[in-house]
C-alpha positions in Angstrom: 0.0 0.0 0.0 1.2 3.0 -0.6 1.9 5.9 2.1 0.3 9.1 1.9 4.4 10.3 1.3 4.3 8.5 -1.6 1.0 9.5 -2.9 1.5 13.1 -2.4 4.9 12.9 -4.5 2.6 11.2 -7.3 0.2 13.8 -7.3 2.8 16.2 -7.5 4.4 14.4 -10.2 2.2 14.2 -12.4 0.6 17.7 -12.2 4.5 18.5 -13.3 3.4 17.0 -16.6 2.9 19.3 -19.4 0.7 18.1 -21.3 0.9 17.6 -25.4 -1.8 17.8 -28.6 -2.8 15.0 -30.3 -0.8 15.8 -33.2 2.4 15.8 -31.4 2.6 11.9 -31.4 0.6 11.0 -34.6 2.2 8.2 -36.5 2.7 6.7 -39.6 4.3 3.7 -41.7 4.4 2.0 -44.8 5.2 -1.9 -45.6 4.3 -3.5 -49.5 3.4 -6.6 -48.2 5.5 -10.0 -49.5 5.2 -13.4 -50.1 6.5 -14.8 -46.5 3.1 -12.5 -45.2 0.7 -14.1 -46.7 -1.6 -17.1 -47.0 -2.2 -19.3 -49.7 -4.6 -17.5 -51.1 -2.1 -14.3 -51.7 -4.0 -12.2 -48.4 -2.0 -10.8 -45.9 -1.8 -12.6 -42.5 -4.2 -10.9 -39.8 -1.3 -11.8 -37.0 1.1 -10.1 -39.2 -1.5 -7.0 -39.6 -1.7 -7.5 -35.8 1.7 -7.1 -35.5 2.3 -3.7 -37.8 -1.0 -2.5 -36.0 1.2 -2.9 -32.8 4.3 -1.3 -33.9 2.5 1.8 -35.3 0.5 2.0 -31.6 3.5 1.8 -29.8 4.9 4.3 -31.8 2.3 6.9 -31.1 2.6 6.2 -27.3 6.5 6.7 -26.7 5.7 10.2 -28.7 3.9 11.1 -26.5 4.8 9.7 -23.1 8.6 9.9 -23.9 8.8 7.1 -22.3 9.5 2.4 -23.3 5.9 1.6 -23.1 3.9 -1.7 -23.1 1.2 -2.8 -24.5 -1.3 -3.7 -22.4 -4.7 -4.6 -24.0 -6.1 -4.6 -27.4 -9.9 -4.0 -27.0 -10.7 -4.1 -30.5 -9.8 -5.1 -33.9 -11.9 -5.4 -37.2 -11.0 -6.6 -40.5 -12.8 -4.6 -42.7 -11.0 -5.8 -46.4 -8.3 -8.4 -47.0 -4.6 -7.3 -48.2 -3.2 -8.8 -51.0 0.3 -10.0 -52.1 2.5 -6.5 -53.5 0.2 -3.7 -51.6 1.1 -1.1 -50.1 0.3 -0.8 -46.3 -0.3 2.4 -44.8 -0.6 2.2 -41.0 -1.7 5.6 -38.9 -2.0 6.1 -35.3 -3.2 8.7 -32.6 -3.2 9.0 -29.1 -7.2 8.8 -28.4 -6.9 9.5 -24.7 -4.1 9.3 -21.5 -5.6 7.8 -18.2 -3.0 8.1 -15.6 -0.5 5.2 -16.5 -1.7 4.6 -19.6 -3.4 5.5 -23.0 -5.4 4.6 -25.9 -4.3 4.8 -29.2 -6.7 4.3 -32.4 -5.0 3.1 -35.4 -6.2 2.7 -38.9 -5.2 0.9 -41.5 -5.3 1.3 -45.5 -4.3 -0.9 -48.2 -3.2 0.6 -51.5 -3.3 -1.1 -54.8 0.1 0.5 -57.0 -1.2 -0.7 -60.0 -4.4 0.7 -59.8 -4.5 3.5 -57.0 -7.4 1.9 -55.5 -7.3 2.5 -51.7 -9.7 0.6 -49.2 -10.1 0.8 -45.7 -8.8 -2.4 -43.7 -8.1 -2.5 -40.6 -9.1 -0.4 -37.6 -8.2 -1.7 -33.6 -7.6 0.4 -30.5 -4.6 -0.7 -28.1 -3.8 0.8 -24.9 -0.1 0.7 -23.4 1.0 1.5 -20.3 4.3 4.0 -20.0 7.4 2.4 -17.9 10.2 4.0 -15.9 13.5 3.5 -17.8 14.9 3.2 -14.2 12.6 1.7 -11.8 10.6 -0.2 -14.9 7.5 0.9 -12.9 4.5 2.5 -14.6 4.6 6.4 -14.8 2.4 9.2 -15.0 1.5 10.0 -18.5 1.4 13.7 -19.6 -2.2 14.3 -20.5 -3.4 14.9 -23.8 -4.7 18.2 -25.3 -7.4 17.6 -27.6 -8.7 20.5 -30.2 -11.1 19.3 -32.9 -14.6 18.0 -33.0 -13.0 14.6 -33.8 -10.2 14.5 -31.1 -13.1 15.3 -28.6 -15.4 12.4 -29.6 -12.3 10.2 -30.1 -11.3 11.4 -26.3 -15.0 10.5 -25.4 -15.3 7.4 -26.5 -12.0 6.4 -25.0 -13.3 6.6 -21.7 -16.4 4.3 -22.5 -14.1 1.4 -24.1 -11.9 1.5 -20.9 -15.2 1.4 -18.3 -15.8 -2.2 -20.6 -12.4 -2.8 -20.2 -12.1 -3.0 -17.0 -14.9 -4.6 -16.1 -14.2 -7.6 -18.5 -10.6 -7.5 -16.6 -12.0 -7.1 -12.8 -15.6 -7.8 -12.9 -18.8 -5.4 -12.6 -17.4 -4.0 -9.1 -14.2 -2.3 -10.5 -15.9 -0.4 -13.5 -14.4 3.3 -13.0 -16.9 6.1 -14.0 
């Protein structure tokens, strides 16, 4: 348990944070997607799409808590069109929302056919990750997020609702946090 020392110096930690815009830790990537990725049938593997959807994640949430970060849940993925064999893969990722520990980033992902420019929509999940102490390799305060548009606000929103379910799939109907 921790002593009211201990908490006091959290507190004051984290209200130290300054806190940073969505846009400061948006992320992108690109992969054309080979033959040791796919199945038989010439479609990208979903684990390996689970994967890239990872790395893109993680790489919004060391922007934006400067910090090694883990990941900690993936609430959702849905695959919305298959890859095939010589796309191209373009992963993006946002911060959606920083708890205290941790935060939820949204990533999407688009397929892009060179041949033809034909783009679809593939691939959307939300993973949240936990920020570590490079020392201690303790979880840390987060900096909060600043959100500006319309669309950060009902991302920011919504972030809240998936965590209540979160949780109380993790801890049952008595921990849900409101």
């Amino acid at each position: 348990m921790n002593s009211k020392r201990e908490i006091k110096k959290e507190k004051s930690e984290a209200q130290k944070l300054k806190g940073k815009p969505v846009n400061a830790s948006r992320s992108e990537m690109t992969e054309i997607v080979l033959p040791a990725q796919t199945n038989p049938l010439g479609k990208l593997l979903g684990g390996q799409v689970m994967h890239l959807v990872d790395m893109v994640a993680a790489m919004a949430a060391h922007r934006h808590s400067n910090s090694y970060v883990v990941t900690a849940s993936v609430d959702y993925i849905d695959f919305r069109n298959p890859v095939n064999l010589g796309e191209i893969v373009n992963l993006k990722s946002q911060v959606n929302r920083v708890f205290r520990t941790s935060m939820e980033v949204g990533v999407e992902v688009y397929s892009e056919n060179a041949m033809t420019s034909e783009r679809k929509h593939t691939t959307s999940a939300y993973v949240t990750f936990v920020a570590i102490d490079q020392f201690t390799k303790q979880p840390k305060h987060v900096a909060p997020l600043i959100v500006k548009t319309a669309e950060e606000r009902r991302r920011f929103r919504e972030a809240a609702k998936r965590r209540k379910v979160r949780l109380a799939l993790r801890y049952g109907r008595r921990h849900i946090v409101s």
